[in-house]
N, C-alpha and C positions, 0 to 999 in steps of 0.2 A: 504494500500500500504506500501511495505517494505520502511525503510530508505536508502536513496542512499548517501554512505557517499563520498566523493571527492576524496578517492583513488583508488575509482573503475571507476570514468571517467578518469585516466590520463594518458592512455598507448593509444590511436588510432593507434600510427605506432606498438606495438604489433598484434592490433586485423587487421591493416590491411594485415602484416605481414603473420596470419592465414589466410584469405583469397587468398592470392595470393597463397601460398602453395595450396591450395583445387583445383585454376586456375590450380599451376604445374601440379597437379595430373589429370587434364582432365575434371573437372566439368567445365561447358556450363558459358562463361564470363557473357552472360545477367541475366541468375539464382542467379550467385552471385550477381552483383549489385543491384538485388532486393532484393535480402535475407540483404546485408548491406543498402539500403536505407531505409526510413520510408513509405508505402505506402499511400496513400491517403486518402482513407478510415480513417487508424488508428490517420494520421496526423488532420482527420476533429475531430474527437471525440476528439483527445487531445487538440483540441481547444475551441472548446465545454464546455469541463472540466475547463479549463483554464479561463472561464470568470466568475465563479464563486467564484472558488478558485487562490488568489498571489502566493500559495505557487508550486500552480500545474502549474502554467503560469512561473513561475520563470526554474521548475524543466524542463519543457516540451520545451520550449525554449533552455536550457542547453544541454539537450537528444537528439534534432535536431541538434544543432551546432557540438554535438560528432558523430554524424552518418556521418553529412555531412562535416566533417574532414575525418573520418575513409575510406570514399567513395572517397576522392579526395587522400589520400594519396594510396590509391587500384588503381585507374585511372593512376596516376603518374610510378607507378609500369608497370603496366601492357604498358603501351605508350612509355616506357623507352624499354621493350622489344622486340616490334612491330616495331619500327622504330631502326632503321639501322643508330648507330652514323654516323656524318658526317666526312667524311676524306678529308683533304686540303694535292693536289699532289705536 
């Protein structure tokens, strides 16, 4: 496995940034929050992985907390534009 150095986790609001662009452009909302979340599947093996190896539990844990930022600041976005601010007459 490659090394994952710390300045390629530190942008979420870039990559979710890309995201929501993909949303502009017409791709299906539920497609993308699965293509940005972790699925299940992948989530159970990197757990798996994770009880034998610190350093894989340390990384995998890191990987889920970045995805599941990257997903809530996409959600954020996207609910931001779906609802209709509130006007006081």
């Amino acid at each position: 496995m490659a090394f994952t150095s710390d300045s390629s986790l530190t942008e979420p609001k870039s990559e979710a940034a890309f995201f929501y662009g993909l949303f502009l452009r017409g791709y299906p909302l539920q497609k993308i929050r699965e293509d940005i979340d972790i699925p299940p599947e992948v989530l159970e093996r990197w757990q798996r992985l994770a009880l034998r190896d610190p350093w894989y539990r340390a990384m995998s844990a890191r990987m889920l907390a970045y995805r599941k930022h990257v997903l809530a600041i996409f959600d954020s976005l996207i609910f931001r534009e779906i609802v209709p601010p509130y006007r006081i007459q």
